[in-house]
N, CA and C atoms as a LAMMPS dump frame, in Angstrom:
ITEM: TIMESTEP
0
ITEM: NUMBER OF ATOMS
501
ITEM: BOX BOUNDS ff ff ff
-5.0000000000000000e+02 5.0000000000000000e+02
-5.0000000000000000e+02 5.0000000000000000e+02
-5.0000000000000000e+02 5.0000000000000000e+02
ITEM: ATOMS id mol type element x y z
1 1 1 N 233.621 -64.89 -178.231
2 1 2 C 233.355 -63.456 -178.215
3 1 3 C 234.387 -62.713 -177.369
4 2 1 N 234.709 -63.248 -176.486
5 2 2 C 235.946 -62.522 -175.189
6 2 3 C 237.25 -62.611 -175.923
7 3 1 N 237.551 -63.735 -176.352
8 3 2 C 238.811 -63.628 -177.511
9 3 3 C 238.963 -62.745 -178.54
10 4 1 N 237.945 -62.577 -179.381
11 4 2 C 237.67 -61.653 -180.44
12 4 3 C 237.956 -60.23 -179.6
13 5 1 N 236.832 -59.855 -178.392
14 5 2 C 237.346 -58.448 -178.032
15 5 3 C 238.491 -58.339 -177.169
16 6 1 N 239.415 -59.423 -176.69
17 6 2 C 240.878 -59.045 -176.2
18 6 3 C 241.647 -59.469 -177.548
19 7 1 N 241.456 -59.518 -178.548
20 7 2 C 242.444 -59.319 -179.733
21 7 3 C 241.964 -58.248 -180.23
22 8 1 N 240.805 -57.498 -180.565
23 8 2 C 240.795 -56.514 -181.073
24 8 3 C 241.764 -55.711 -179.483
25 9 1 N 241.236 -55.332 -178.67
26 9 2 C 241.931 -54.483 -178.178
27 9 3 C 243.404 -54.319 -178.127
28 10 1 N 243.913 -55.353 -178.103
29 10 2 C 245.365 -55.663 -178.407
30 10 3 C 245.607 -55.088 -179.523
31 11 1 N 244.835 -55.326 -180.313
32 11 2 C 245.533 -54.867 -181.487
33 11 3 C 245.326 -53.27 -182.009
34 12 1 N 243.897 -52.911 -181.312
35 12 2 C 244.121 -51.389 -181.634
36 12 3 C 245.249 -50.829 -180.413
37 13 1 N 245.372 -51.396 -179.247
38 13 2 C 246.364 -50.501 -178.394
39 13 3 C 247.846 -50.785 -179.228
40 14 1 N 248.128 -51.527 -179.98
41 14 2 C 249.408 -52.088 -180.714
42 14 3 C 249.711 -50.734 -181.606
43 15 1 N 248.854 -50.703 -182.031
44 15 2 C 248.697 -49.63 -183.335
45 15 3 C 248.511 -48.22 -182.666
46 16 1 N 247.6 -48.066 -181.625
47 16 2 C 248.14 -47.025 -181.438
48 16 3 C 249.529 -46.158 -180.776
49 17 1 N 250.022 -47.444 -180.111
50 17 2 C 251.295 -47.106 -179.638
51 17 3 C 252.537 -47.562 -180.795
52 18 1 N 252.359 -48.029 -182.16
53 18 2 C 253.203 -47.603 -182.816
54 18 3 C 252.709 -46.026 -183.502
55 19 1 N 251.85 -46.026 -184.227
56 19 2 C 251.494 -44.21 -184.116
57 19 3 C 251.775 -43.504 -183.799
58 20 1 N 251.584 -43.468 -182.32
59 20 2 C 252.74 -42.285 -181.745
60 20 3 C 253.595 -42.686 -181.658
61 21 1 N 254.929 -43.449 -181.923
62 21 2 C 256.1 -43.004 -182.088
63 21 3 C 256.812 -43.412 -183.405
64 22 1 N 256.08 -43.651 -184.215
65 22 2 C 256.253 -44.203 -185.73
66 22 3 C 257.158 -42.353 -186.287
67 23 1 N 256.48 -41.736 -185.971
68 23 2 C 256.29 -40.051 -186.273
69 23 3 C 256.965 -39.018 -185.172
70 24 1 N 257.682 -39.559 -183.859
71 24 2 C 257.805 -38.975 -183.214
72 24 3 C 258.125 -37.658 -183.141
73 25 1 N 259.319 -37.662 -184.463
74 25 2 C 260.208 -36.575 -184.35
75 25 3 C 259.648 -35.859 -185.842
76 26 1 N 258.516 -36.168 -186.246
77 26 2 C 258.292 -35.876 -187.658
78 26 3 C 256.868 -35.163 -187.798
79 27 1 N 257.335 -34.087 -186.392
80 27 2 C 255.272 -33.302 -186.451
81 27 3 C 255.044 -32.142 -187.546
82 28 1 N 256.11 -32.103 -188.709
83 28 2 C 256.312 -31.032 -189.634
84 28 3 C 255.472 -31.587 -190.404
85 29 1 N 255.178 -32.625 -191.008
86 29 2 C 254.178 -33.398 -191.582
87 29 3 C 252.642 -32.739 -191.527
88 30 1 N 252.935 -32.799 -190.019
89 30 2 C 251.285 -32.517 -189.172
90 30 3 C 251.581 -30.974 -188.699
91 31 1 N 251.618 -30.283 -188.564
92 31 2 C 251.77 -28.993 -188.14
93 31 3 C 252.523 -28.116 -188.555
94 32 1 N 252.032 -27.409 -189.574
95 32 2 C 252.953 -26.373 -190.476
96 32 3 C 253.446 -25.454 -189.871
97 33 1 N 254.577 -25.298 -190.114
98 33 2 C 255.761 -24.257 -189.721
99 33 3 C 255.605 -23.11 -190.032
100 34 1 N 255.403 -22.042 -188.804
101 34 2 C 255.699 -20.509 -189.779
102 34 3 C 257.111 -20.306 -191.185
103 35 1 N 255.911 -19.533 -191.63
104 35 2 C 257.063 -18.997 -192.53
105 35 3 C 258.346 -18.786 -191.951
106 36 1 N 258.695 -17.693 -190.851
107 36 2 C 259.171 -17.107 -190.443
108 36 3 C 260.215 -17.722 -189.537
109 37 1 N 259.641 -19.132 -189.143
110 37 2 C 260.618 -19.91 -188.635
111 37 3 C 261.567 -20.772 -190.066
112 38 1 N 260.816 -21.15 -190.988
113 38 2 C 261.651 -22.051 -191.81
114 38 3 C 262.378 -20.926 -192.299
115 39 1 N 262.621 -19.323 -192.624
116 39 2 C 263.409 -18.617 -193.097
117 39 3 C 264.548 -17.905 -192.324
118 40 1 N 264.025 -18.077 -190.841
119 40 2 C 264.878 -17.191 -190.11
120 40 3 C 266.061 -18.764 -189.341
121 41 1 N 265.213 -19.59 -189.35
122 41 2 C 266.117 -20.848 -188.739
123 41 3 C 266.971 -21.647 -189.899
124 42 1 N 266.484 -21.819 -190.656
125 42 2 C 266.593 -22.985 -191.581
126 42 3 C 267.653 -21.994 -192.247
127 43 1 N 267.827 -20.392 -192.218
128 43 2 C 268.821 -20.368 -192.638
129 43 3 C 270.48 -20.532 -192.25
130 44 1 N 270.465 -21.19 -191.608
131 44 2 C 271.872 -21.242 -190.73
132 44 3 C 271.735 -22.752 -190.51
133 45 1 N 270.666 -23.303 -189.943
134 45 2 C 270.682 -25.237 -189.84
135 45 3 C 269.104 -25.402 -190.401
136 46 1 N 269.195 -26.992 -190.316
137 46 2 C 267.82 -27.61 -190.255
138 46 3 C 266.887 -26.756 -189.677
139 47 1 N 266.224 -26.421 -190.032
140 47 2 C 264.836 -25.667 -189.099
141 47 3 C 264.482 -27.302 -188
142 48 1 N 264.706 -27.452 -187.038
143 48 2 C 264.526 -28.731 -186.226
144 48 3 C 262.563 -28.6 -185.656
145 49 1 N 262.024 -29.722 -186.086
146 49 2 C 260.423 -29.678 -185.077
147 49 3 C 260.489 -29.406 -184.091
148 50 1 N 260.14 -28.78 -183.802
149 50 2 C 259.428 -28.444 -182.132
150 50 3 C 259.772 -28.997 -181.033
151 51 1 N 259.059 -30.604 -181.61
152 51 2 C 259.157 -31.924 -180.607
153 51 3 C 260.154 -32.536 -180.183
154 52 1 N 261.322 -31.816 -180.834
155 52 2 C 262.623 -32.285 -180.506
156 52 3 C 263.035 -32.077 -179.166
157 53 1 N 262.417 -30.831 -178.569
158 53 2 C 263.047 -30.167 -177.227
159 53 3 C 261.5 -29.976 -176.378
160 54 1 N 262.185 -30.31 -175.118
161 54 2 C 260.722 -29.666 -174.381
162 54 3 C 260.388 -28.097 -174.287
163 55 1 N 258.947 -27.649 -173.445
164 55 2 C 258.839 -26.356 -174.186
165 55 3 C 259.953 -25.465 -173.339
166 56 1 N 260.625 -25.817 -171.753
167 56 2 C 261.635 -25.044 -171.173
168 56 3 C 262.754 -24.55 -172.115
169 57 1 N 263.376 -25.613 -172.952
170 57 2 C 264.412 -25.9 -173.584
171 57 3 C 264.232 -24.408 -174.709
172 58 1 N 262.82 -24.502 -175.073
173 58 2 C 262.898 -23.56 -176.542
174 58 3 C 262.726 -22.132 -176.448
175 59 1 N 262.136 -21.775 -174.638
176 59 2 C 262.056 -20.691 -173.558
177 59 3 C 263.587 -20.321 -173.285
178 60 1 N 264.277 -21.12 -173.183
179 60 2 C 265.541 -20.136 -173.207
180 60 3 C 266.48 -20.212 -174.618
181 61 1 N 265.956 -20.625 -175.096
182 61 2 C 266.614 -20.773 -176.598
183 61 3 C 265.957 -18.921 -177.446
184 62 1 N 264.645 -19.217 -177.209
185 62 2 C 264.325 -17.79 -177.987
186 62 3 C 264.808 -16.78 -176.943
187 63 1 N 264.641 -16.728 -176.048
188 63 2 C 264.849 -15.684 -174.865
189 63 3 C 266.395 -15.01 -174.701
190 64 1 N 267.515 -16.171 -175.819
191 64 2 C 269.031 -15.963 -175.876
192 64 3 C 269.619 -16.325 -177.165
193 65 1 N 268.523 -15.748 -178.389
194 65 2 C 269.065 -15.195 -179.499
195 65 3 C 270.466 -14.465 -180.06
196 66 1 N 270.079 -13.348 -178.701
197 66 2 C 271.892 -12.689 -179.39
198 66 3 C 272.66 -13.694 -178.721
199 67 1 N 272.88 -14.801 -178.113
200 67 2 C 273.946 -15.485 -177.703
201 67 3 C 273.809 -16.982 -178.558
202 68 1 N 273.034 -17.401 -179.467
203 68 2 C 272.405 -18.455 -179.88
204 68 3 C 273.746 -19.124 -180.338
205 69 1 N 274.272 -20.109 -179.608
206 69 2 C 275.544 -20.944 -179.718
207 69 3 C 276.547 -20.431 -180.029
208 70 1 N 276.583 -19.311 -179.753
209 70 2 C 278.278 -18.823 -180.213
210 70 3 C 277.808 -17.534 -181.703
211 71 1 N 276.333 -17.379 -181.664
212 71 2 C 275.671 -16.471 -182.798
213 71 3 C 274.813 -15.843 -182.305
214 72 1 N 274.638 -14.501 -183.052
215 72 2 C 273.721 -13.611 -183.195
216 72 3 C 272.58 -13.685 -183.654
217 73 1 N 271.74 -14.87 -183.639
218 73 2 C 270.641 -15.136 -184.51
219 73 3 C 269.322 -14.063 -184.065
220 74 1 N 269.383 -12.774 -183.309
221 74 2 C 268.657 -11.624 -183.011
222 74 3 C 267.46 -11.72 -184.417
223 75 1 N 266.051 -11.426 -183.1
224 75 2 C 264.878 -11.535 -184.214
225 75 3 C 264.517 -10.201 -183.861
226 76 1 N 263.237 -9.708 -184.883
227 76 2 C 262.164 -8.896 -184.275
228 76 3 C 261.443 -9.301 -182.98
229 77 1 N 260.619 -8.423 -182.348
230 77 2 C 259.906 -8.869 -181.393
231 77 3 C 258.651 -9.983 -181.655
232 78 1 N 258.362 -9.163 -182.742
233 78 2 C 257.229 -10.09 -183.128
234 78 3 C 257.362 -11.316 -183.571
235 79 1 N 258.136 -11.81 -184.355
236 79 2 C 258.694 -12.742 -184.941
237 79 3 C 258.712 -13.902 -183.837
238 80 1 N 259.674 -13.058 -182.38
239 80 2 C 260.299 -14.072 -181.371
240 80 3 C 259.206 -14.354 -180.897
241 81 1 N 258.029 -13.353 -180.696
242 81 2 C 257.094 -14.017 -179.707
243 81 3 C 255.97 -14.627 -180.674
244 82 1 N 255.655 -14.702 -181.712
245 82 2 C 255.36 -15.991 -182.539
246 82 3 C 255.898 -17.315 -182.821
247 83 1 N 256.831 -16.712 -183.066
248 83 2 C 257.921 -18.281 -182.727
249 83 3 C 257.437 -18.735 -181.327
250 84 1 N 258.063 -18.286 -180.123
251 84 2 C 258.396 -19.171 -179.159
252 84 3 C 256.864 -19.593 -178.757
253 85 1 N 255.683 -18.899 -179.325
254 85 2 C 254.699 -18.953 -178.79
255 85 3 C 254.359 -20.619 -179.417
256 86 1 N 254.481 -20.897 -180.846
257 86 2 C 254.776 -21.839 -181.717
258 86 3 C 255.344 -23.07 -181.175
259 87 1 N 256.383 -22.586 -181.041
260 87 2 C 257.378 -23.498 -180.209
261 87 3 C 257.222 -24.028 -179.119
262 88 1 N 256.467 -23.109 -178.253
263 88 2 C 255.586 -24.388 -176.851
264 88 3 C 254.392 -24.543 -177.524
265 89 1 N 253.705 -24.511 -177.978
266 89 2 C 252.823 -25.23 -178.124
267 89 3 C 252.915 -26.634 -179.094
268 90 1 N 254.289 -26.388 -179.924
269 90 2 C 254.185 -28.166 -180.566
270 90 3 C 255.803 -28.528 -179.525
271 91 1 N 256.22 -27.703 -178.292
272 91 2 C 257.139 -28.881 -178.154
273 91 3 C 256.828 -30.181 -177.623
274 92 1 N 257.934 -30.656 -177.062
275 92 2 C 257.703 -32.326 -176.655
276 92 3 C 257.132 -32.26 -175.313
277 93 1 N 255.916 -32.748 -175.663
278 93 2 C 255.317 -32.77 -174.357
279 93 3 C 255.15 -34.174 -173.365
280 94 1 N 255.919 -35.032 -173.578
281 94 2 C 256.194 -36.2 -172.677
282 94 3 C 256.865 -35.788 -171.482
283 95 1 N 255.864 -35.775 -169.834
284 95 2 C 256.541 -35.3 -168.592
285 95 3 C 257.632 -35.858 -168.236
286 96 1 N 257.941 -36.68 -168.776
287 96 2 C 259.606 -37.526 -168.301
288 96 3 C 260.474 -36.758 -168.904
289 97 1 N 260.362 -36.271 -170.244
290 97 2 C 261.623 -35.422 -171.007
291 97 3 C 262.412 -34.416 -170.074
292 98 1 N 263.028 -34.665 -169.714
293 98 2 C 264.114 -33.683 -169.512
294 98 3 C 264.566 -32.798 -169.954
295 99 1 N 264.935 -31.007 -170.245
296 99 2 C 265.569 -30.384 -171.039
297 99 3 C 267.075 -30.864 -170.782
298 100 1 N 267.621 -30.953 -171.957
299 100 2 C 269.151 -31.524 -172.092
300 100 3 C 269.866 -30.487 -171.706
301 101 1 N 271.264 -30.858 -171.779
302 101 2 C 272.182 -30.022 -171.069
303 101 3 C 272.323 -29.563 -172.113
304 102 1 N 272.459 -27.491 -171.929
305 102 2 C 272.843 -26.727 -172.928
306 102 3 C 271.552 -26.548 -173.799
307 103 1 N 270.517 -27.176 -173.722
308 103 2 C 269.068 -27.127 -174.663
309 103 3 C 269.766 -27.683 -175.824
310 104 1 N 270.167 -28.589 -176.069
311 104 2 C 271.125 -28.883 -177.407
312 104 3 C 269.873 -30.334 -177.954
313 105 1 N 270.099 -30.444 -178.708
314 105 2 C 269.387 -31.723 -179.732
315 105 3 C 270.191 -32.167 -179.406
316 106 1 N 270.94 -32.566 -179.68
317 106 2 C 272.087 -33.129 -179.588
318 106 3 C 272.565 -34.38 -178.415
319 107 1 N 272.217 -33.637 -177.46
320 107 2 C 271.899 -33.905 -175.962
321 107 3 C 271.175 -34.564 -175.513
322 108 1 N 270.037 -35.036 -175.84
323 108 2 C 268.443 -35.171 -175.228
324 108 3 C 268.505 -37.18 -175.273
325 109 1 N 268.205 -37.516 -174.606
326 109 2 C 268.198 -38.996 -174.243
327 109 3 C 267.953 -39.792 -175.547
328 110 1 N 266.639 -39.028 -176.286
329 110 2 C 266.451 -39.635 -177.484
330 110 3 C 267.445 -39.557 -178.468
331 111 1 N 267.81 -38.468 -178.679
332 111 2 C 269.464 -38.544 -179.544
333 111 3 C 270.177 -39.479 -179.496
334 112 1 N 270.766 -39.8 -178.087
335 112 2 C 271.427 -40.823 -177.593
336 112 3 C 271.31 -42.087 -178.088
337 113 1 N 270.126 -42.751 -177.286
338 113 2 C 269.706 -43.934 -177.908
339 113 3 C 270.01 -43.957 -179.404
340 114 1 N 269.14 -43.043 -180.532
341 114 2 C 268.615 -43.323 -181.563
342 114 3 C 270.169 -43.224 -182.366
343 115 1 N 271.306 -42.835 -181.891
344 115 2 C 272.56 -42.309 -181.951
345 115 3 C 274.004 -42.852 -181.275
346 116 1 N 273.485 -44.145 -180.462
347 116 2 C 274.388 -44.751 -179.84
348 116 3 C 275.143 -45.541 -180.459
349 117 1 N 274.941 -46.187 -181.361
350 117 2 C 276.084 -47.243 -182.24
351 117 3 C 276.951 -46.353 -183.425
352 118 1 N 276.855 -45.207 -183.324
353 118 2 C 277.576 -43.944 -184.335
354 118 3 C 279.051 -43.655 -183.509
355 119 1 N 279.949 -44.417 -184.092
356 119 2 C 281.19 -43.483 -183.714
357 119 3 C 281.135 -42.276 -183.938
358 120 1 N 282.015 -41.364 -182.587
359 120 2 C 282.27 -40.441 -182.647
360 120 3 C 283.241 -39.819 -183.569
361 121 1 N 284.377 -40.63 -184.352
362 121 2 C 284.762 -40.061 -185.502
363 121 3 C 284.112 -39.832 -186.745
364 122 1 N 282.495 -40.658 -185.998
365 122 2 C 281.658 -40.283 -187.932
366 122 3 C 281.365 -38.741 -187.788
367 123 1 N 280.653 -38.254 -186.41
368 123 2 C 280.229 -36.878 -186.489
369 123 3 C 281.457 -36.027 -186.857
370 124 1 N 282.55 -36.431 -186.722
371 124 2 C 284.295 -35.537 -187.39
372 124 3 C 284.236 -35.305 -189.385
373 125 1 N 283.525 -36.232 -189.551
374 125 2 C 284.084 -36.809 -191.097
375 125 3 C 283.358 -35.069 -192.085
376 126 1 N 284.039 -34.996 -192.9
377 126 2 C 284.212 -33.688 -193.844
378 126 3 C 282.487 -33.958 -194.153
379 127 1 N 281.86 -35.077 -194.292
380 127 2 C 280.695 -34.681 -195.279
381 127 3 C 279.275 -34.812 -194.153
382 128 1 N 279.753 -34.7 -192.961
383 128 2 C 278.965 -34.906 -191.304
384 128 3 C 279.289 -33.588 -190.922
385 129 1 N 280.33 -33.455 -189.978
386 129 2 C 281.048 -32.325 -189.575
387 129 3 C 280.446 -31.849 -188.118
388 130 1 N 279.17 -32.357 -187.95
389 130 2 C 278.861 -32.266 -186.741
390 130 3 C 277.765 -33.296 -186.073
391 131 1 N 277.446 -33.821 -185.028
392 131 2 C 275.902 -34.617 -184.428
393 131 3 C 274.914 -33.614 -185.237
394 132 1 N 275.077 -32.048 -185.291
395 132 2 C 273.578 -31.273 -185.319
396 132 3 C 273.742 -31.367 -186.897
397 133 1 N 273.92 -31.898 -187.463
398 133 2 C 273.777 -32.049 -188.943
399 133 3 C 273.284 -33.148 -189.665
400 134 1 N 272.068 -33.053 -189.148
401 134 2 C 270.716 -34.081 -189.725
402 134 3 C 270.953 -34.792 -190.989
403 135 1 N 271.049 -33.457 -191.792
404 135 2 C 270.856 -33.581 -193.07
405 135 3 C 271.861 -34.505 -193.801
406 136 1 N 273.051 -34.909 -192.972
407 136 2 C 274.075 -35.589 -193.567
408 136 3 C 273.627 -37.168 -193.879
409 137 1 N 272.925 -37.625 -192.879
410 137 2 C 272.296 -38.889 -193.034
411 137 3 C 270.442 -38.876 -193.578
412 138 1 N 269.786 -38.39 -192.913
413 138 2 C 268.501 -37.876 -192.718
414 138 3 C 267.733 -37.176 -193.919
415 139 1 N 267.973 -37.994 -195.279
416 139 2 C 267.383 -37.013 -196.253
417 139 3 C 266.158 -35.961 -196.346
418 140 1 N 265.199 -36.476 -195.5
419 140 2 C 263.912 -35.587 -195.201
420 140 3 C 264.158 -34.404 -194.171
421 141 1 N 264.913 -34.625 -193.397
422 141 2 C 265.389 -33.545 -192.146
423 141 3 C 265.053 -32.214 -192.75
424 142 1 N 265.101 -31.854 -193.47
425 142 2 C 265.197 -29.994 -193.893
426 142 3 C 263.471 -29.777 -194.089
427 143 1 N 262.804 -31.195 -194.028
428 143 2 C 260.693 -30.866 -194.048
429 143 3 C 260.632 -31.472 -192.38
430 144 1 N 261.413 -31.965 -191.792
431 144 2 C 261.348 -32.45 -190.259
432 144 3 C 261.142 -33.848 -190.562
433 145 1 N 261.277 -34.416 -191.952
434 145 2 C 261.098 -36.04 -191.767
435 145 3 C 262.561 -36.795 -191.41
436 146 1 N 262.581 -37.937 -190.118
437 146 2 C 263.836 -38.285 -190.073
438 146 3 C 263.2 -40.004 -189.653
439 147 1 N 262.504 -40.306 -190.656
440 147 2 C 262.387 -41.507 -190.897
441 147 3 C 263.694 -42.518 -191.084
442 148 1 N 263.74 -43.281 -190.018
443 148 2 C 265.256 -44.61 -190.617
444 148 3 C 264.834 -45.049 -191.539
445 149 1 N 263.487 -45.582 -192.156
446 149 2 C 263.989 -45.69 -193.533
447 149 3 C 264.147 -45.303 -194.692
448 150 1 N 264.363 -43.377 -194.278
449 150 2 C 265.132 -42.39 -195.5
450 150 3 C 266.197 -42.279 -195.423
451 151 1 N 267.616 -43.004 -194.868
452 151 2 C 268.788 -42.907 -194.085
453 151 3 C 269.568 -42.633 -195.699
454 152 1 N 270.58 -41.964 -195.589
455 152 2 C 271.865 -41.982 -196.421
456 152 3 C 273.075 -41.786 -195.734
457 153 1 N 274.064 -43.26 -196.211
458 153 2 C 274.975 -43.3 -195.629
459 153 3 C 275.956 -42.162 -196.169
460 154 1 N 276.883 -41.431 -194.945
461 154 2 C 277.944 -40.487 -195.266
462 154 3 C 278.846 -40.782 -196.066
463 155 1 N 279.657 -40.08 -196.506
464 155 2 C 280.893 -40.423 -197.223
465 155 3 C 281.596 -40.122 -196.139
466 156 1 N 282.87 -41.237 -196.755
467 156 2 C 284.052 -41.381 -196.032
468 156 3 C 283.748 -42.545 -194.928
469 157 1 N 282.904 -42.891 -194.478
470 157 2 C 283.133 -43.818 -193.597
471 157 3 C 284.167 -45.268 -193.783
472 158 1 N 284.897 -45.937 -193.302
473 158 2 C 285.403 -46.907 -193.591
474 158 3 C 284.722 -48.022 -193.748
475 159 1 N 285.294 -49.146 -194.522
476 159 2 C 284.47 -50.458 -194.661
477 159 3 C 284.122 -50.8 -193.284
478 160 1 N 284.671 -50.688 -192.347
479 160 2 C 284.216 -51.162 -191.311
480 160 3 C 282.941 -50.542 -190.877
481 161 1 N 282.809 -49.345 -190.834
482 161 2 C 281.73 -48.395 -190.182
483 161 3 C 280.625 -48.739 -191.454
484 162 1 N 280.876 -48.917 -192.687
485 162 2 C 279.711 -49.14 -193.779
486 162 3 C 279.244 -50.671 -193.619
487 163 1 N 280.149 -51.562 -192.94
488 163 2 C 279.142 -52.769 -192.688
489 163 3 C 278.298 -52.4 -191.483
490 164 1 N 278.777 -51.734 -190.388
491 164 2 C 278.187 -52.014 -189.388
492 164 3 C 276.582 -51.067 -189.413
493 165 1 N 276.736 -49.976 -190.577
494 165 2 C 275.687 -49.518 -190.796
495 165 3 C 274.354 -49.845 -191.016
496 166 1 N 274.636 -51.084 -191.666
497 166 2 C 273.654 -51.985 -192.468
498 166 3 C 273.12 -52.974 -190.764
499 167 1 N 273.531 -52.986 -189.872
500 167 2 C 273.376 -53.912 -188.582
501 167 3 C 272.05 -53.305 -188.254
């Protein structure tokens, strides 16, 4: 009987800690997006989840619209304070997260890791062109799904970089 209930528990704590991070970056699934964000964001990049950034990160992100990376991405009032209101409430709420330098995706520890065996001449290549361009590998990215196993490899990479893809 003690075996039976330290394997069940094992095994529901197993499961639930793949759960949460099976989905980490994929709360678009689970929490629908204003309109207003998938039209006013998504037109210029990926509309990115929430959970990507903590809620500091998305506090000065809406708060510096007319400066938004080198753009004018200027909202209504209402708009911004639905959004950002949006925006803390599904960001990443793990107390260890750090806001990255610059509030960038790009930046954020998890990027890193999930992004570390990627030469830096792949984010150069004509059909990449940048790290913030999900969509180059990431077929689901534009609904917030960035499941590895929806991956598409870029063009142009060399034989070398297309074996090591498959690693």
């Amino acid at each position: 009987m003690l075996i039976r209930t330290r394997t069940a528990l094992v095994l529901l704590t197993l499961s639930l800690a793949m759960a949460s991070h099976a989905g980490e970056h994929e709360g678009a699934g689970r929490t629908p997006w204003p309109k207003a964000y998938a039209q006013e964001c998504a037109a210029c990049h990926v509309a990115y989840p929430p959970q990507m950034l903590p809620a500091a990160s998305w506090a000065r992100l809406m708060g510096g619209l007319d400066k938004h990376f080198g753009t004018d991405a200027s909202l209504d009032a209402k708009d911004v304070q639905q959004l950002g209101r949006w925006l803390q409430e599904n960001a990443d709420r793990h107390p260890a997260t750090p806001a990255p330098p610059e509030d960038r995706i790009t930046r954020t520890a998890r990027f890193g890791r999930k992004h570390r065996q990627i030469e830096p001449a792949t984010w150069r290549l004509p059909s990449v062109r940048s790290a913030a361009n999900c969509m180059a590998c990431h077929t689901g990215a534009d609904n917030g799904q960035y499941s590895e196993h929806a991956l598409r490899m870029p063009e142009g990479l060399s034989a070398r970089q297309r074996a090591a893809w498959d690693d």
